[in-house]
Every structure is written in structure tokens, then in C-alpha cells.
N, C-alpha and C positions, 0 to 999 in steps of 0.2 A: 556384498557388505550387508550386517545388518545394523539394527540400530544401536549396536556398542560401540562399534569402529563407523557408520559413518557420520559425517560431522550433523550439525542440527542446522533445521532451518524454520521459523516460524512463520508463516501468511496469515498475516488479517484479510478480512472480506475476499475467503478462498473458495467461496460456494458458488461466483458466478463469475462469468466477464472474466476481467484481466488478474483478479486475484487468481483463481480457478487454473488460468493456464501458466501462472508461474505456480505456484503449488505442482502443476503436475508434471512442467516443466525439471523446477528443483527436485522431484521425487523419484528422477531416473540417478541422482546421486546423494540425498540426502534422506534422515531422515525428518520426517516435518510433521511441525507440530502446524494442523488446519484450526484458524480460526476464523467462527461466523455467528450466527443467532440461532438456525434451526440445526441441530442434531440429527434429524434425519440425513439433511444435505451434505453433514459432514460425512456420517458414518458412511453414506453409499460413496464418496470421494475417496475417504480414505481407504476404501474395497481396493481402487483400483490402483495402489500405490504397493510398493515393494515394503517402503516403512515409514507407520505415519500414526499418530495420533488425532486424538481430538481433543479441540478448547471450544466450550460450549459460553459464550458470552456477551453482551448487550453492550457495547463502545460506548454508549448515550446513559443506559440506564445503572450499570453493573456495579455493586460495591466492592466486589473484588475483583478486580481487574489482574491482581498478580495472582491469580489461581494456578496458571499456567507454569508459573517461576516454582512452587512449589516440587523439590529434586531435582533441579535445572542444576546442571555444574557447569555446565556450559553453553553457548548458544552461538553459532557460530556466522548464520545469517538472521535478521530481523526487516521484514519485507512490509510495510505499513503498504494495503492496497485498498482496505475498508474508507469509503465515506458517501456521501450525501451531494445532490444537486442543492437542492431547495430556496425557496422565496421566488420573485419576481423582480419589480421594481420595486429600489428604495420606500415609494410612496405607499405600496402592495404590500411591505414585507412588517411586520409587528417584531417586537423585542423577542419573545416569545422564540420566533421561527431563527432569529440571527442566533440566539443562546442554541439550538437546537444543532444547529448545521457547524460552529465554532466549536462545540462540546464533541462534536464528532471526527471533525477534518480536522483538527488543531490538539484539543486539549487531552483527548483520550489518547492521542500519537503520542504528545508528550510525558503523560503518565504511564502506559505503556513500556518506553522506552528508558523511561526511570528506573521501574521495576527490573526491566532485563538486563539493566550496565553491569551489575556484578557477573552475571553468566557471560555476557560482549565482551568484558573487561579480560575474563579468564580466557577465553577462545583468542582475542584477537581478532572480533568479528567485525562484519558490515551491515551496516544500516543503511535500508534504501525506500525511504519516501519516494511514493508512486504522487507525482505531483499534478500536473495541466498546462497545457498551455495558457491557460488562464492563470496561473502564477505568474507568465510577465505580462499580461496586458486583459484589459478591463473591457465588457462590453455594455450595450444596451441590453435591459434585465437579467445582469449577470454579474450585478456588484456584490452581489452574496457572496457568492462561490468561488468567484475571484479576490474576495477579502480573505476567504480563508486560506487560499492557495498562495498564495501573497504571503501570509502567516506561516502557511508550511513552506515555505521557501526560508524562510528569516530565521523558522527550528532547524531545520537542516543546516543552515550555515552557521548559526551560533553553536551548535551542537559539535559541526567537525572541527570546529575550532577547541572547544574543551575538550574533545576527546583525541585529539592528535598525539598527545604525550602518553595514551594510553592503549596508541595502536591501534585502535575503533575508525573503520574507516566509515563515512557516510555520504550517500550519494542520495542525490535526486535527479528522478527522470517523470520528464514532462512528457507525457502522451500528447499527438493531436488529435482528432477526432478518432476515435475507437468503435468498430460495431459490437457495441455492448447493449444492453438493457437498456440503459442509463441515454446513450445516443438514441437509441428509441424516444425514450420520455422526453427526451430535449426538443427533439425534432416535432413531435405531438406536439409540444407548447406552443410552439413557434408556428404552429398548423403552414408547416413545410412538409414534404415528399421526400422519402427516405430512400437514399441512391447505396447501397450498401458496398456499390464498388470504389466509392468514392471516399471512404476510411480505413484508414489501419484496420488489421484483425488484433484481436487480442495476445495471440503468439507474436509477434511482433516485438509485441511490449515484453513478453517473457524471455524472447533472444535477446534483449537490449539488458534486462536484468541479468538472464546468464554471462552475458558481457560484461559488467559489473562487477559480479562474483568470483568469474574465474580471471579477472587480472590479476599479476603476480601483487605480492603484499606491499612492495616497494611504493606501490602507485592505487591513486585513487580518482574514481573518475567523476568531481564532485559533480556535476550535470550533463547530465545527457539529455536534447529534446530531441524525438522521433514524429515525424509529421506524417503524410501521405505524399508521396512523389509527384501528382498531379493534380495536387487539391491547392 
């Protein structure tokens, strides 16, 4: 297939972690449009894809956010993987940092996903916010991150609710602990020791996605959480 005949699939935050291996996941049958901040990292990713583009863009900073939609006629997956840890404690954390991590894990998803419904609308496609388990539950310095995942649980749901008459299905799937970067920098905070067999891998999260994807159109699987077996 090339990229006339096969369907489309867009990844935000596809450069590293768990975006990265759905992208390369989805790019044994799609083609996909790879989105992230550095354009090197894209263009060596998209090397190694059958068929793929690239969207060069800042979630936090970007004025046009719908660069991507420009000759979009359709889009047949939309994979929101891009976001942000940040802050501490409530008492640690400034206005400043909450606007920062909200604009990223929350508000760019939803602008985002604005922009791509006419192309979702035309396909008949799925929307799958990559969410946390910190979407159902709150920890010690962890009310940030947890506020936003909370928010992107509450888009997801309002969201398949408005787009049910329009055939857009949308799912959110809650990772538990993942060895990504990100479980790195966590683990550093916390000046804990990093057990690496003791989390998810990142394919993981992208068989959970292809499981999403490829159920028949009839059904939607509006939450999936995938944890660690012995964690």
C-alpha cells in the first residue's frame, strides 16, 4: 500500500517513549503523519516507515496548530501521545507551571482535535487519548499531572458523546507505569531506584492502541487501562 490507498494516521509526541512505538507500530499499515518539536527526530523516524510524513510543531507554543489539516481529506486515526510531567507540590508549583502543563496535556489535545473533525468526520475515524493512570486517582506531588489527566479523561468523554452521531469513535487508554524517559525523570524526583522490569514497555501501549484501531466499526472501546502484571 502506499500512501493513496492506505488509511491515515496522525501521532503527536512520536519522537520518543510510547508515542514513537505507536507511530511505528501504526506504520506497518498506515500512512502517518509523525508529530513532535525537533525535525531531525522526525525526519530519521519517518526513514524508517513504508509511509510517513512529517508535522514540525510546539503543542505549548505554536500558532498554527492546524498546519497539519492543510490537504487533509481525511484522517482516519488521531493518537494524542504528546505531554508533560511537571510541578510538584501544590505549595511548589506557581500559576505559571499549572498554565504550562494544562496548555499541553489538555488544551492543545483539544485544539488539535478541533481542527482534524472535518478530516475524522470524513473517514469515520478514532480518536485515542493516551491518558494515565493518574486519570483515576491522585497522588502525593502529583496533583498537577493528575489534574490534567482527570481533564483529559472528562475531553474524551464529552467528546464521544458529541461525536457518536458522526461515527468518530474515541477511546482513552490509561498506561500504568511505562519505561519511558518520562518514568526515568519521575523516578529521579522521587530519588527512587529504577527497576525497569518492573514497568510496562512501550509496545505494550501500542498493541493496546492497535487493539483500538483494529476493532470492527460497530464497537468502541471507550477505556482501556493496561498496568504491569506484577507491579
Amino acid at each position: 500500500m502506499h500512501a493513496s490507498t492506505r488509511p491515515t494516521a496522525l501521532v503527536t509526541g512520536a519522537t520518543r517513549g510510547i508515542g514513537r512505538a505507536i507511530a511505528l507500530e501504526l506504520g506497518s499499515t498506515h500512512h502517518v503523519i509523525l508529530g513532535g518539536r525537533s525535525a531531525a527526530a522526525l525526519d530519521e523516524l519517518a526513514a524508517q516507515l513504508p509511509s510517513a510524513e512529517t508535522w514540525v510543531a510546539d503543542l505549548e507554543h505554536d500558532d498554527d496548530l492546524g498546519s497539519f489539516a492543510a490537504g487533509l481529506d481525511r484522517l482516519d486515526v488521531l493518537v494524542h501521545s504528546a505531554g508533560v510531567l511537571g510541578g510538584t507540590t501544590v505549595e511548589k508549583t506557581d500559576r505559571a507551571e499549572w498554565r504550562r502543563v494544562l496548555e499541553i496535556n489538555v488544551v492543545a489535545v483539544a485544539e488539535v482535535t478541533r481542527l482534524a473533525l472535518p478530516a475524522l468526520r470524513r473517514a469515520e475515524g478514532t480518536v485515542i487519548l493516551i491518558n494515565s493512570g493518574s486519570g483515576f486517582t491522585s497522588s502525593a506531588a502529583g496533583g498537577l499531572y493528575a489534574a490534567s489527566k482527570f481533564a483529559l479523561r472528562a475531553l474524551a468523554d464529552g467528546l464521544r458523546e458529541e461525536e457518536r452521531a458522526n461515527g468518530v469513535r474515541v477511546s482513552s487508554v490509561h498506561p500504568g507505569r511505562v519505561d519511558t524517559d518520562m518514568q526515568h525523570e519521575l523516578v529521579a524526583a522521587q530519588n527512587g531506584t529504577y527497576d525497569a522490569t518492573q514497568y510496562l514497555g512501550a509496545q505494550d501501549i501500542a498493541d493496546a492502541v492497535r487493539l483500538v484501531v483494529d476493532l470492527p466499526h460497530t464497537a468502541v472501546a471507550e477505556s482501556i487501562s493496561v498496568r504491569p502484571l506484577r507491579r
